[in-house]
Structure formats: structure tokens, C-alpha cells
N, C-alpha and C positions, 0 to 999 in steps of 0.2 A: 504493500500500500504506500510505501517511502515516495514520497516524490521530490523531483527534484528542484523544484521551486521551496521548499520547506526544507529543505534536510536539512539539518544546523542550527535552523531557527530556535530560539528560544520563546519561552511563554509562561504566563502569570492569570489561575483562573480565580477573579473573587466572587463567590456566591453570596446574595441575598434570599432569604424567605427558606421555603421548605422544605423537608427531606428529600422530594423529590427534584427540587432543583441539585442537593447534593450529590443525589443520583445520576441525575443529568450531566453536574460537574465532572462527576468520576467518568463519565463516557466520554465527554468533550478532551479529557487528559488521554483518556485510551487511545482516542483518533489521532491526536496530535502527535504523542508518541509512535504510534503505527504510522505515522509521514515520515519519522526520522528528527520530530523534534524534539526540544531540552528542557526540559520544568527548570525554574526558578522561582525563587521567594518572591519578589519583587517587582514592581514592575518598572522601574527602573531599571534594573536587568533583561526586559523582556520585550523581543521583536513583536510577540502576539500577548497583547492585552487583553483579555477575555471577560465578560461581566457575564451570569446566569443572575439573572433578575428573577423580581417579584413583584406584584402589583397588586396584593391584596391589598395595603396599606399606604396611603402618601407617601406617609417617612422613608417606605423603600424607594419610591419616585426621587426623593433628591437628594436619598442619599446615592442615587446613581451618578445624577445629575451632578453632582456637587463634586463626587471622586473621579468621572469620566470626562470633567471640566478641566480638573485640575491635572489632566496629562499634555494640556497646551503648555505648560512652564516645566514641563520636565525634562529635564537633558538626554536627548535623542541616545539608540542604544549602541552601542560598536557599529553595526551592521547600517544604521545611517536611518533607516526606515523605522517606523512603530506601526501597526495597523492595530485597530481598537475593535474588538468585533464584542456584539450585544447581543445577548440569546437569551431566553426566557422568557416570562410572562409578559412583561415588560416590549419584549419585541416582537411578539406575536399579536398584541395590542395596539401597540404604532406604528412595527415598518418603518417606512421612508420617511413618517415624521420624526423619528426618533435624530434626524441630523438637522432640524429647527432649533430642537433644545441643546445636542451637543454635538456643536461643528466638528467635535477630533473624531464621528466612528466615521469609520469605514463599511464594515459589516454587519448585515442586522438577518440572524436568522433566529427564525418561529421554532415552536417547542417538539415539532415534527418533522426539522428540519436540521438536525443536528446532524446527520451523516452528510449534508450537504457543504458544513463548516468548510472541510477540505479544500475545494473546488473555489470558493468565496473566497477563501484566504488569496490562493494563487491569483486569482482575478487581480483582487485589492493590491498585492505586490508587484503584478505586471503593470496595473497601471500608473501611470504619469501626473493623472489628475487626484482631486480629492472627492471626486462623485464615490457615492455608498452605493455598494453592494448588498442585494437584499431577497430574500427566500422566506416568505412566510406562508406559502402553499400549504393548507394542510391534508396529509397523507396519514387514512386510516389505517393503513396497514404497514404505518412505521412503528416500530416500538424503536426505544433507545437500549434497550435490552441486547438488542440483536446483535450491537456495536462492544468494541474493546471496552474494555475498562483498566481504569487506573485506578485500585481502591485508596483512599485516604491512609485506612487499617488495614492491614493484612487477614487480622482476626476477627474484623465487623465488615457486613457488607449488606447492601440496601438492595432488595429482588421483590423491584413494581410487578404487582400480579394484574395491575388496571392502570388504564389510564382514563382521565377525563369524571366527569360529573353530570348526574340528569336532574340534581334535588332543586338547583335554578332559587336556594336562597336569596334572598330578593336586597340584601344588603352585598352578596358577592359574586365578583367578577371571574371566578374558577372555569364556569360552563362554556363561557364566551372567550377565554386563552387557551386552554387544553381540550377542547369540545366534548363531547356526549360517551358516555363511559365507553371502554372498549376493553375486553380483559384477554388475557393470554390465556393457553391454553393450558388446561390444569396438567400434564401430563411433561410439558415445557418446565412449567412453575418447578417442577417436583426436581426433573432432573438438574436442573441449573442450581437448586439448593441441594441435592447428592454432591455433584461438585465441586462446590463450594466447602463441604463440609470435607470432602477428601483433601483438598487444596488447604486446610489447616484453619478455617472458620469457624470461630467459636459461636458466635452472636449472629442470626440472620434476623432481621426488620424487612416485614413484607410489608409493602408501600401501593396506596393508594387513597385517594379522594374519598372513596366509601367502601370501606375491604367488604362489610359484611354484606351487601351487594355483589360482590364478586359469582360472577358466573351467570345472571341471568342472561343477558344479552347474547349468551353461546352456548346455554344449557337448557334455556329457559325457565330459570329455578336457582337461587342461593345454591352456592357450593363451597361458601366458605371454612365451615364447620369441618367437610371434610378434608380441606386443604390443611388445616391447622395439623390435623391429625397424620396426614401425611410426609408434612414437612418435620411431624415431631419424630416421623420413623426413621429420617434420614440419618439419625444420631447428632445433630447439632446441640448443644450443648445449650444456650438460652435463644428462644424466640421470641420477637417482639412484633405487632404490628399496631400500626395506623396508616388511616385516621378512622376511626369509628363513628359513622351516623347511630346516633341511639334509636333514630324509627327502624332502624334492620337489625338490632344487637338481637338476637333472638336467644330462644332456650338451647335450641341446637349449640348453639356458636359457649352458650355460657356454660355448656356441660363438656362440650371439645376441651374450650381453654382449662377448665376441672382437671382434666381427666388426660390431659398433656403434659407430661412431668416437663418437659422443654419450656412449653411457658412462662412467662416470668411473671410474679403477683404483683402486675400494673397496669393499669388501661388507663390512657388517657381519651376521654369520654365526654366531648363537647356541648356543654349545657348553651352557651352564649346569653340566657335571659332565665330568673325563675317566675316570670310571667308568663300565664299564658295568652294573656293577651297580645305581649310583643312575640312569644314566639309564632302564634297565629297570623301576625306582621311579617314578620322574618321567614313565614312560609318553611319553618322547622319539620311538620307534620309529626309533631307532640307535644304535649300537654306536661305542666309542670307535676301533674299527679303522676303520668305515665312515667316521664325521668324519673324521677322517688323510688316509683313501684320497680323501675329495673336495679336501680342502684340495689335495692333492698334486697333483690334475688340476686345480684353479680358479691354482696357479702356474704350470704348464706353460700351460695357453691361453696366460694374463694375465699376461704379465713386467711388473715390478713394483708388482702389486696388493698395496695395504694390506689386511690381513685388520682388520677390529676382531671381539668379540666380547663376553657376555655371560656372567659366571660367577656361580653360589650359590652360596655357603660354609657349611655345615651344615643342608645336610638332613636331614632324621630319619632316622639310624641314619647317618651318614655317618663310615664311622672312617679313622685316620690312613693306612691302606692308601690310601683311597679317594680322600684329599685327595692324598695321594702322586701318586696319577696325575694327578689334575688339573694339579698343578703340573709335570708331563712329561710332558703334551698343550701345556700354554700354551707350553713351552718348543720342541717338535717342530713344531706349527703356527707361531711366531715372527708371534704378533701383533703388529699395528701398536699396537695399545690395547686395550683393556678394561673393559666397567661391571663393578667386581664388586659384591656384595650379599649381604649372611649373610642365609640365608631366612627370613622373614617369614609365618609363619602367617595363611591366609587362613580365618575361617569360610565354612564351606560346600564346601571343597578336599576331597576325600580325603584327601590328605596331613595336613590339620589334624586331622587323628583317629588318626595316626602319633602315642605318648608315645614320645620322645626322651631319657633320660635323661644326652646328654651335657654334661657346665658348659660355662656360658656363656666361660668365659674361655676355655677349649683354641677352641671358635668363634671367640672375637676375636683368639685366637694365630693360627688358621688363614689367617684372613682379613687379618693384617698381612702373614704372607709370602707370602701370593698378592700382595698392591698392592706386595710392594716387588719381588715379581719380574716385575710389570706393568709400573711403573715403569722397570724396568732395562729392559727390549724398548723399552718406547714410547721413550726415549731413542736406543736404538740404531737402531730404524726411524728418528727424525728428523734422525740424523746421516749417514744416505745422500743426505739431500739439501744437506749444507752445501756450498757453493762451486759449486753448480747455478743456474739460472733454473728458477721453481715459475711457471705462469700463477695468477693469485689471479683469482677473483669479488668486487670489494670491495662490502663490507655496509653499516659505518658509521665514525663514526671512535671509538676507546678510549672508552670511559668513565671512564677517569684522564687523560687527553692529547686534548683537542681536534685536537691538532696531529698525531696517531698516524689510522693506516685500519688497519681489520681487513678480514678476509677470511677465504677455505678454495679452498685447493689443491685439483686434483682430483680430489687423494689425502685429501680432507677433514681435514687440517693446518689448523690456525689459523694465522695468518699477519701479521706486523706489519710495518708500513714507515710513517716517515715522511710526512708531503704534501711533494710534490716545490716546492720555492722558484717563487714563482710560479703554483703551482696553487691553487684554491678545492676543498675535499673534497667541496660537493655536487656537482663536475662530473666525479670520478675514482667514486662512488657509483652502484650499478649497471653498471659495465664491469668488463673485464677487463685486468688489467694485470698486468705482467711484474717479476717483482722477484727481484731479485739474491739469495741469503740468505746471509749472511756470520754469523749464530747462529743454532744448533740447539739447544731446548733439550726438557725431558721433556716439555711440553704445547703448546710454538708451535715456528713458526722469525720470524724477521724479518729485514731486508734492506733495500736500496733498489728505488726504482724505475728502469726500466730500460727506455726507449722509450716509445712512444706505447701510451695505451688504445686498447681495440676497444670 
């Protein structure tokens, strides 16, 4: 696949937004490398500047805007050329307008277009001008899957079972960048995680928009339940997935995840309102008694599962009644943790065409005592496990402390400990190891080590 317009090249990929943009990232490294290119930190080091965007949220808009700005003052690379290429949600959403806002790209490919990067690149370095190159075509029958990959971890690795979205939440823009769900084939799914797991894989996270949806569009019928259970045969060691619509979590799916030693006791399980009035706005298709009712059966399975979830704070028309319940849902479900997020007008949403006359500041009231009653849970979730042994996956060591390993619990806890006297951290790096935790605090625990890695 080397080509000779690219051999040599170097390149710097920065992801915004979701796992599956990370996924996508790790593809976009595989391709490049498969031309003969060079990864680098930096991009100041790098002939190809690459951005995998997001566009659920503003803030990811400038923070593109604002890092893809600032490569006009940067000092050109050896090679004399920089081409700036822009993939993701982001450029599957604006295309060719994407060089209004930031005169340095070059390249703008869509989210089904990523095998096309190659070909784009060579364009953009053959030519003379600074006209952009651009492919947002979309192609149902691309997966990213199909392509190289470059994993981040050797021992973690992301395997999309779907792509795309049909729930058409009326706040987000998912349905209209990645289109209308489309899932691989379960027998594909299966194999790609056996080899994975042969290839030295601890940790697989099955990725998609709505997993437990997975399979009707080609089965005609949910087959996620028995996906879980197949990839638990494969021997993998801990499995993770998201993202979970709670209208499809069914009984199947919560006695799989049961009944799956692979699985890890966590689901992150997106509430966004404990109204049901907003979520009836939100076009969720569930009821805040519904959420309750499943949380209630995903504890009884699963003794003790970490709930995480995901909440918006002012929605359009959202009043103090409404945040009222939100805040005694988060209390009655007793999440582990929380993203929360005051909403973010998307063009193009339904909901961006909802006029909200409420101020900004009662939103940012609402939204401090939602994190600070986050905060008080996520504390109390991490303090059931003080004076326990937590198994860790260790990742890397701190990035303040050489001398510190980080990690995540099964309960996807961050997790600090020490290098044990006598150990080297690249040799404790991809294992599993056992740490004592002796502090609990609102965002980690840490601990020592305790026995031997697996």
C-alpha cells in the first residue's frame, strides 16, 4: 500500500469526542503507516496534520478551530510542506466549508471516507495551490474496521460492531454525520475479537451509537445479548461496551452481561434528563419511571455494578421542577459518576429551533448543583472500595510521576500505585495486577501493589 508520494512522510493524529473517533484514529495511523509513513508527537514534527473531530458539542467546534488556526505560525516541517487534513464528524458536516473557518486545511474527509485519506493526501502534496481536497461521499458498505490499524495499546482495543444511529434524539446531531445504523456481521465481530485476543488483548470495548440495537437491520431482531456471550468465549480477559440506549437494554442483554465472567461490573447508561417531560422533548423513548425500573433490575443481576451516566442541564424549556427531578433520579439510581453538560445547540437538531428564554446563569446554577451532587456519589461509590484489593489493567505510568502506574479497575476506577522496588514499569505495563487501596478519593483510588502480575 506504500506509496511513493508519502513514504517518509511524517504525521501527528489529535482526536476530539468519542471512542469511536478513537477508533477511527487508530485506523487513520494504520493507513498512514501502511503508505510508509512516520508517527510523531507533535505537530510541529509532522508533514501530515490530522484532526478526527467531533460535533456533538460547540466547544469541540473551536476547539478545532482555534488548534487548526494556530498551524499558520508554526515553523514549516524539514520537508518544507504541512498538509492539515480534517476527518470526522466535524467534516462530514461541512466539507468544503470547513476552509471559511480554517484557511490552513487542505483535506476534508467524511466518516466513511477514511480509506480515501491516502489518495487526498497525494493530491494535496502534488499540488501547487492551496485549494482543499475533499470526500464526504457516504459509502454504506465502508466500515473502518476493514482498514489497518495502529492501536494506541497493544492490550486495549476498540471493535465497532455498528455504525450510525436511527433514535434521531432531537437535541443531537449523531444520525445526520454517521447516518442510519448499519452493523457488521456477527460472525466478522466474533472473529476479529479471537484475534485480537490471540495477538495479546486483554480488554476488548465493543463500540457503537446503540450496541443493544445491534443486529436488527441484518437479522431482523436484537442480537446483542448473544454477541456479549460470544465474545466472552473468545477468552478475552475484560469486556467493555458502549454506548447503551436504555429503550433497548433488555432482560436478555442484563442476564448475558450476568452471566459473562468477561464483563466488567460497569455500564455507562445514559439518563440525559430525570424528567419525563424533557425526555419526551428529547424524543429518548423512556420515561423516568422506566430508567428507575431498569437500573433496579441491572443491580439485582449485577451486585456491585458501577452505574456511570450522562446528564444535560438546560434544555429548552427545562424549569426548576424538571431539574428537581433530575437531581432525585441521580440520587435514587446512586451513580458511580457522571459527564454532565448544559446543552449545547446543535444546527440542524430540532431542538435548535426550540427559543428558550431561560438566563444563562439559573443554567450554570443548575448545573453546579448537579457536579457537586455528582461529586458527592462519585466519592461515596469510591469509598466502598477502601481497604479492599481492586484487580487494575495497568496502562502507563502518571504523567507527573514516572515512578506512579495508572490503571482502571473493573469497575473503570482510575487507579494509582507506586512501581513496586525493584520492578521496571515497562514490565508491570499491559498486565494485571492487584493493588491494595489504602485512598479513596472523588476521581481515583491508589494503593500498593500486592502479588504477582498476570
Amino acid at each position: 500500500m506504500a506509496s511513493s508520494q508519502l513514504v517518509g512522510k511524517t504525521y501527528c493524529v489529535k482526536t476530539f469526542g468519542c471512542q469511536m473517533n478513537l477508533h477511527d484514529s487508530e485506523r487513520v495511523s494504520g493507513l498512514l503507516d501502511a503508505c510508509g509513513c512516520n508517527e510523531v508527537a507533535t505537530f510541529e514534527e509532522a508533514d501530515i496534520a490530522v484532526f478526527m473531530t467531533c460535533c456533538v458539542r460547540e466547544n469541540a467546534d473551536q476547539r478545532l478551530y482555534g488548534q487548526a488556526s494556530a498551524l499558520v505560525s508554526m515553523q514549516a516541517p524539514p520537508s518544507g510542506k504541512r498538509v492539515v487534513a480534517i476527518g470526522g464528524c466535524i467534516a462530514q458536516r461541512d466539507g468544503a466549508r470547513l476552509k471559511e473557518q480554517i484557511p490552513t486545511c487542505d483535506v476534508v474527509f467524511g466518516t466513511s471516507a477514511l480509506d480515501k485519506l491516502p489518495a487526498l493526501l497525494e493530491e494535496a502534496f502534488d499540488s501547487s495551490s492551496r485549494r482543499i481536497f475533499v470526500d464526504t461521499e457516504e459509502d454504506p458498505a465502508s466500515f473502518s474496521t476493514d482498514l489497518p490499524t495502529h492501536r494506541a495499546q497493544p492490550f486495549h482495543a476498540w471493535v465497532p460492531i455498528m455504525y450510525g444511529c436511527n433514535n434521531f434524539c432531537t437535541y443531537c446531531i449523531v444520525p445526520y454525520v454517521r447516518g442510519r445504523e448499519r452493523g457488521r456481521v456477527f460472525e466478522t465481530i466474533v472473529s476479529e475479537c479471537e484475534r485480537l485476543v490471540n495477538d495479546g488483548v486483554r480488554e476488548i470495548c465493543l463500540l457503537g451509537q446503540n450496541v443493544n440495537s445491534y443486529g436488527r437491520d441484518l437479522y431482523g431482531k436484537p442480537r446483542f445479548a448473544e454477541l456479549i456471550r460470544a465474545v466472552g468465549e473468545t477468552g478475552v480477559d475484560r469486556l467493555r461496551f458502549t454506548s447503551s440506549n436504555p429503550k433497548d437494554l433488555n432482560d436478555d442483554v442484563i442476564a448475558a452481561m450476568a452471566e459473562t465472567p468477561a464483563v466488567t461490573p460497569h455500564l455507562h447508561l445514559a439518563v440525559q434528563s430525570g424528567s419525563s417531560r424533557i425526555l419526551k422533548a428529547m424524543n429518548r423513548s423512556y420515561t423516568r419511571e422506566q430508567y428507575l425500573d431498569l437500573v433496579g433490575r441491572l443491580y439485582d443481576a449485577i451486585p456491585g455494578l458501577a452505574l456511570t451516566t450522562d446528564i444535560i442541564v438546560g434544555f429548552p424549556g427545562e424549569t426548576e421542577e424538571d431539574f428537581l427531578e433530575t437531581l432525585s433520579l441521580v440520587e435514587e439510581a446512586r451513580f458511580a459518576g457522571a459527564f454532565t453538560f448544559i446543552y449545547s445547540k446543535r444546527p440542524g437538531t430540532p431542538a435548535a429551533r426550540i427559543v428558550d428564554p431561560t438566563p444563562a446563569e439559573t443554567i450554570e446554577n443548575r448545573f453546579d448543583r448537579l457536579a457537586r451532587l455528582v461529586e458527592k456519589q462519585s466519592w461515596e461509590a469510591n469509598q466502598i472500595d477502601l481497604g479492599t484489593s481492586v484487580e487494575v489493567l495497568v496502562e502507563s505510568t502518571s504523567k507527573r510521576n514516572s515512578g506512579v502506574l495508572v490503571g482502571h479497575s473493573a469497575k473503570n476506577q482510575t487507579v494509582h500505585f507506586p512501581v513496586p522496588e525493584g520492578r521496571m514499569p515497562d514490565d508491570l505495563i499491559g498486565k494485571f495486577c492487584t493493588v491494595d487501596v489504602d485512598l479513596a478519593r472523588t476521581w481515583y483510588l491508589s494503593g500498593t501493589m500486592a502479588g504477582e502480575p498476570r
